[in-house]
C-alpha positions as CSV (number, residue, x, y, z in Angstrom):
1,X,-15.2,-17.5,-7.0
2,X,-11.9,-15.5,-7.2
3,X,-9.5,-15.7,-4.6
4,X,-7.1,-13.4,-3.5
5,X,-3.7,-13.7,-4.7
6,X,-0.8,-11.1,-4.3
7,X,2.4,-11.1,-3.2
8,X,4.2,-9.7,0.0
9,X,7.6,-7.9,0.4
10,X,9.4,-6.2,3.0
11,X,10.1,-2.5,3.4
12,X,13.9,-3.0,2.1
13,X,12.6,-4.5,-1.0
14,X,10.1,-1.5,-1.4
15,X,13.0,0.8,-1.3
16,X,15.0,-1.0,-3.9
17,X,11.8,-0.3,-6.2
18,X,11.6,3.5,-5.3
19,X,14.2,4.5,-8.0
20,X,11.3,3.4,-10.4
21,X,8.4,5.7,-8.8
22,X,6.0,2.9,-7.9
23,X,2.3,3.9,-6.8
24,X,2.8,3.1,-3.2
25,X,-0.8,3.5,-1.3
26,X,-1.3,4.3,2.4
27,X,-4.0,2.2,3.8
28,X,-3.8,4.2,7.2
29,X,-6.2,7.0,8.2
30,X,-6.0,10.2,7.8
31,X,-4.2,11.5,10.7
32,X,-1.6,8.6,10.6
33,X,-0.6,9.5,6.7
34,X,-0.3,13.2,8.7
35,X,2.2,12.4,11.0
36,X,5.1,11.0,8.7
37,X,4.2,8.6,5.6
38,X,6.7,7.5,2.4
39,X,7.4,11.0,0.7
40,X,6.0,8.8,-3.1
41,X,2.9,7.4,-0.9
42,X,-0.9,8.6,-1.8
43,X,-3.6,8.3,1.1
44,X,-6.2,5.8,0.5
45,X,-7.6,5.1,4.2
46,X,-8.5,1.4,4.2
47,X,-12.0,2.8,5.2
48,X,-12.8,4.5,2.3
49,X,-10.8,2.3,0.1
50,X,-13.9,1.2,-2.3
51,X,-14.6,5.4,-3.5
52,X,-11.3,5.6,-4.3
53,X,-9.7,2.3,-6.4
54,X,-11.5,4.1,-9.6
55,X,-8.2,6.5,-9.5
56,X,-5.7,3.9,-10.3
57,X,-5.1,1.8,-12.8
58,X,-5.7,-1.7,-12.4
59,X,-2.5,-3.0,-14.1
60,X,0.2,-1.3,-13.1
61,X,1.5,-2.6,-9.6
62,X,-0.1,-1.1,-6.4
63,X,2.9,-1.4,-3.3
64,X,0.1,-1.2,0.0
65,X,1.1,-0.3,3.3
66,X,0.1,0.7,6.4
67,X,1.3,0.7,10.0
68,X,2.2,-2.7,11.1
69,X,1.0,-4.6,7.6
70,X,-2.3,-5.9,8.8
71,X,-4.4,-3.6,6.9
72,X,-2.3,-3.6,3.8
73,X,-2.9,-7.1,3.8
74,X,-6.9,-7.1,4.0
75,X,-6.3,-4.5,1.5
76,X,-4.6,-6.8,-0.9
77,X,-6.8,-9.4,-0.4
78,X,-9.5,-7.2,-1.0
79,X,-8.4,-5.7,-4.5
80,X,-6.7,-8.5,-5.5
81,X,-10.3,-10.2,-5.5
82,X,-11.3,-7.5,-7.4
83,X,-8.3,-7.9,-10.4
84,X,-6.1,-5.4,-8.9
85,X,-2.1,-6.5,-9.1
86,X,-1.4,-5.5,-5.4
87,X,1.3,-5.9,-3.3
88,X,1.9,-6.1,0.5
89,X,4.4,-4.4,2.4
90,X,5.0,-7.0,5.1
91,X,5.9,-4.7,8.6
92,X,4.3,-1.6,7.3
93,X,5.7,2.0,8.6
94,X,6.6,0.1,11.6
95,X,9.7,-1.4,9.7
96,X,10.5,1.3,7.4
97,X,13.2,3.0,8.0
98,X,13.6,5.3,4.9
99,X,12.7,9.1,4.6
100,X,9.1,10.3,6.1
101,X,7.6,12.8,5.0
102,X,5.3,14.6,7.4
């Protein structure tokens, strides 16, 4: 049995990474990623999350993030169980206060 494990960082540690183009993954829905999301971030609603993993590479470092952080986490735990190095951006878009892109 595997069990998740990934890490968690806040969205001031996220922006310390951006100089280094991260993939940063949306969990939210559709129209949320519409109305202002991380100008780097790709949409990957947490509904629809297992037709659309095959995109990315498992290796590399996934940075997931969503509203408040409670998806992003299921998220993690989710692809993290599935050998995916994932991490968890604790506070989601609710703490980020960097540029938005809408």
């Amino acid at each position: 049995m595997l069990f998740a494990k990934f890490k968690s960082i806040t969205t001031d540690q996220l922006k310390e990474k951006l100089t280094d183009n991260p993939t940063i993954v949306d969990v939210r829905e559709g129209f949320e990623y519409k109305a202002g999301h991380i100008p780097s971030a790709v949409s990957l609603p947490l509904s629809q999350l297992g037709n659309g993993v095959g995109r990315f590479a498992k290796p590399q470092p996934w940075y997931l993030i969503c509203r408040s952080g409670a998806r992003s986490k299921r998220a993690a735990m989710m692809l993290s169980k599935a050998g995916y190095n994932v991490v968890n951006v604790k506070g989601g878009m609710n703490a980020w206060d960097g540029p938005v892109k809408k």
